[in-house]
N, C-alpha and C positions, 0 to 999 in steps of 0.2 A: 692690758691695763697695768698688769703687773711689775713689766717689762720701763714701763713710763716710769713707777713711784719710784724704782730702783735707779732708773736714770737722772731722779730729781733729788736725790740724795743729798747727796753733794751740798746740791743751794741751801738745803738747811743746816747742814753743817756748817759750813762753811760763814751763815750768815751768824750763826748760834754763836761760834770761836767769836766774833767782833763784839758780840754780847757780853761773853764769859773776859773776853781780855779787859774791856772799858768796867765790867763790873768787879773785876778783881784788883782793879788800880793800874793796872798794864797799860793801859792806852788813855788817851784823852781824844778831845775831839780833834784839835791840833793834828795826830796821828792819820785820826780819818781822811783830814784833809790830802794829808803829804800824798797818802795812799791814793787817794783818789787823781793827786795833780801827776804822779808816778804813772797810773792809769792813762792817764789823757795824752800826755806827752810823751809816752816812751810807749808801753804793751798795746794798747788797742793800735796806735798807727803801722806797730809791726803787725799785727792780728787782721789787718785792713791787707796790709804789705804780700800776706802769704794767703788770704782768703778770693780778695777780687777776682783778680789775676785766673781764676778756674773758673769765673761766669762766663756763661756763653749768652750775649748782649742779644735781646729782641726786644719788641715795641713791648713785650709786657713787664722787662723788667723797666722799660724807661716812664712803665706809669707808675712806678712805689715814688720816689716823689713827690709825685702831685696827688698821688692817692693821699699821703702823710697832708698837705698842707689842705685838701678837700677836708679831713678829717678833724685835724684843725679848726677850722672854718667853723665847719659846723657845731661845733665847741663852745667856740665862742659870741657866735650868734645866737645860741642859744642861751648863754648866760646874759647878755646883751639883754635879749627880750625878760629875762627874767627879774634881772637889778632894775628894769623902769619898770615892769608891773610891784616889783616890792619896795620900789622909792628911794633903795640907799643913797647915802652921804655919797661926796666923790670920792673920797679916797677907798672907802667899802668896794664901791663898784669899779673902782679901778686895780682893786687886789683881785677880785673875783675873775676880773676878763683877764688879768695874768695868768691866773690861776689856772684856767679851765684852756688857756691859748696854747700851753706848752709841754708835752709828754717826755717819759723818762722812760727814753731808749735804754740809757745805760744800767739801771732797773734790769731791761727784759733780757739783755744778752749773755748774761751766765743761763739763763732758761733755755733760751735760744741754741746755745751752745751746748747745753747736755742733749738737748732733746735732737736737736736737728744739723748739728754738725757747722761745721763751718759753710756749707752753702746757704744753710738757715739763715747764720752769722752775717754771709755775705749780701742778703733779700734786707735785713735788716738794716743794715749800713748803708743800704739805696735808700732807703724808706726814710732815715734817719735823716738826709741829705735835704727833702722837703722841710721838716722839722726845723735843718740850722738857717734854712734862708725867711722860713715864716718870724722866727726866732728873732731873727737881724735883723728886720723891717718892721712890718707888723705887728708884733708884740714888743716889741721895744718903742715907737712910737707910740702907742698908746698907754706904756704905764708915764711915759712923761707926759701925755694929754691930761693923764688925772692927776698929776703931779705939780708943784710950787718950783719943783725945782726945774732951771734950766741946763740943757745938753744938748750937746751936737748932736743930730740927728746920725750924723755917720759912726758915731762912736763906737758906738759897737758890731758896726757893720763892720769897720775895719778888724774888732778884732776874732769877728768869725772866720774873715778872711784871712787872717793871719795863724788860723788852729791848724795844728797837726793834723788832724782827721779830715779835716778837706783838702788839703794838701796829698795828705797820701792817698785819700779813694780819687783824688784828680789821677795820680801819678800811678794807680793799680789801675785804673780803667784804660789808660794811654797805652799799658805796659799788655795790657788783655787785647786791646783791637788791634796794636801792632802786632799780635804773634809771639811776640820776644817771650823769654824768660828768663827769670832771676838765677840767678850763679847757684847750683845746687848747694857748693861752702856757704854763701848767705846765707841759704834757707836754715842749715843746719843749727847757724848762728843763734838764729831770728826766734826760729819754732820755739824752742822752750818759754824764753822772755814772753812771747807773743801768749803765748797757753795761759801764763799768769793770769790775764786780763780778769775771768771767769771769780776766779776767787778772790782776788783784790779788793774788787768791787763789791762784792757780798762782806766781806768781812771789814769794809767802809759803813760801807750801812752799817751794818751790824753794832757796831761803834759811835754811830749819832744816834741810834734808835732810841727814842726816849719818847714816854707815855705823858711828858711833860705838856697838857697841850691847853690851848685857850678858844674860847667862845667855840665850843665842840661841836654845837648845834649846827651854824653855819660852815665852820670845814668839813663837815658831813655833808652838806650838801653842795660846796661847792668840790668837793672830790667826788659825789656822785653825780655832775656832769661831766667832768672830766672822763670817770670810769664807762660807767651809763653811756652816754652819748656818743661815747668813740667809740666802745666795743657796735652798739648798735649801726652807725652810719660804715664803719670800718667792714662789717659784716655783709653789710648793703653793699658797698662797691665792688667788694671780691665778690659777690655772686653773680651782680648785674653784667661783669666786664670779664665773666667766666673765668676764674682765674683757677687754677686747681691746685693739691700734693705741697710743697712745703711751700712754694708761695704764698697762697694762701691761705694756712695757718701763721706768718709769719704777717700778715695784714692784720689779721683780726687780732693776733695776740697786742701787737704792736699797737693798732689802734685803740687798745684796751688798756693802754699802759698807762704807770701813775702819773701826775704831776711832775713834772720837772722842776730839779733843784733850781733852773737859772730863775724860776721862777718869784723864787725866795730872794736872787741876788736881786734881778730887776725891782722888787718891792723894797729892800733897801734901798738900791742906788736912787728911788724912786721917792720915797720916803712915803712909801703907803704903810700899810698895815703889817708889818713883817712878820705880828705875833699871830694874825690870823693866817698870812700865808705858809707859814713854820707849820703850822696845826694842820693845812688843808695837807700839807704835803707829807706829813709824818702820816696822817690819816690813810693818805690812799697808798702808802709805802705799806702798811698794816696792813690794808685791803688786800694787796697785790700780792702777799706774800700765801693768802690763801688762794684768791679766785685765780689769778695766773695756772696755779696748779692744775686747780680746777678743768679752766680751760683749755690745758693741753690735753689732759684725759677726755673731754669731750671731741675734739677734736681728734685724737688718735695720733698719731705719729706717722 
């Protein structure tokens, strides 16, 4: 146990600095952002680049996936049954099924990453993959359902299809079933930039965290289906499809993960409740920063 808290360090530091930088006048949120689009486009695709590439492919890494959009699902259905027994408005319940549709992988992989190494890393990045196609279909058609405004349906399909990250776990997966491998000079290149990813990200956060929140009652409870439901159904399917060792801690954690930022975009681009979905998502970001912990020490390493 002791061995974990020492390995989990880091994340609070790490997230502590983007606190200490945004409240000393150092940063703004602007900052966050750059960090974060920094993140996306350049470190995690190399972190993807140098991680894959060492799975060895079986039918149970080809269910994280479908396990992530199972997880999903049931998420959302479950918030579904809950906004018609409680009557909201459209726009309410159409923040809500955003809310509860879409988990924040990028959240869980600095955790991921101290505790279980880049194969953790790389379970995670399958898993994540269900996530960006439920993401680009399904949750995205539905905050326009509850929405006034009109958009292409493909709009953002296209531009999942167009992310670095799917791009490079296509192109780390091609590069792992071929046999090949990357030019050790590459790797030496890559490794460093690629390690950034971990702290980046934490220290992103760290920098939008704000206790700033609205109608607290409800993002309490729509991050506790979120939290609640995924950890529970997440838990359910790693046991039933016997899954063991870092796989499946790398399910449950995952399934257990916050809200997703796109969340928040979707509710803008949407024009639903952005103040409610801002709150659900800073809420379960709060949440995660303890039970995440939590969860790895029960889990063990």
């Amino acid at each position: 146990m002791f061995s974990i808290l020492v390995l989990l360090v880091p994340v609070f530091v790490y997230f502590g600095l983007g606190m200490l930088v945004r409240l000393a006048g150092l940063a703004e949120r602007q900052h966050g952002d750059f960090l974060l689009r920094f993140v996306f486009f350049v470190t995690l695709p190399l972190l993807i680049m140098i991680s894959v590439p060492n799975i060895t492919f079986t039918a149970e890494k080809g269910l994280l996936p479908i396990i992530n959009i199972a997880v999903n699902t049931a998420c959302l259905l479950f918030a579904l049954l809950w906004t018609r027994q409680q009557k909201f408005d459209r726009r309410t319940t159409g923040t809500i099924l955003v809310n509860t549709a879409i988990l924040n992988n990028s959240f869980m992989f600095p955790f991921i990453l101290a505790v279980y190494g880049q194969t953790g890393f790389a379970d995670a990045i399958l898993f994540d993959f269900g996530n960006a196609i439920m993401m680009a279909t399904c949750v995205y058609a539905l905050a326009f359902k509850y929405s006034d405004e009109a958009s292409s349906r493909w709009t953002m399909l296209i531009r999942i299809l167009k992310s670095p990250l799917v791009w490079s776990l296509l192109l780390s997966i091609s590069v792992s079933l071929s046999g090949l491998q990357l030019p050790t000079a590459l790797i030496s290149v890559i490794t460093p930039l690629a390690q950034m990813s971990g702290p980046l990200i934490l220290i992103a956060l760290g920098i939008f965290f704000t206790l700033k929140l609205a109608n607290l009652s409800l993002a309490l409870r729509v991050a506790g289906i979120r939290l609640g439901i995924g950890l529970l159904v997440g838990l359910f399917l790693a046991k039933v499809l016997g899954l063991e060792g870092t796989t499946y801690a790398v399910i449950v954690l995952c399934s257990a993960a916050p809200i997703g930022f796109n969340a928040l975009t979707y509710s803008s681009l949407a024009k639903l409740d952005v103040d409610l979905s801002a709150s659900a998502v800073s809420v379960s970001i709060l949440a995660g920063l303890f039970y995440i912990p939590l969860l790895i020490l029960l889990l063990g390493k």
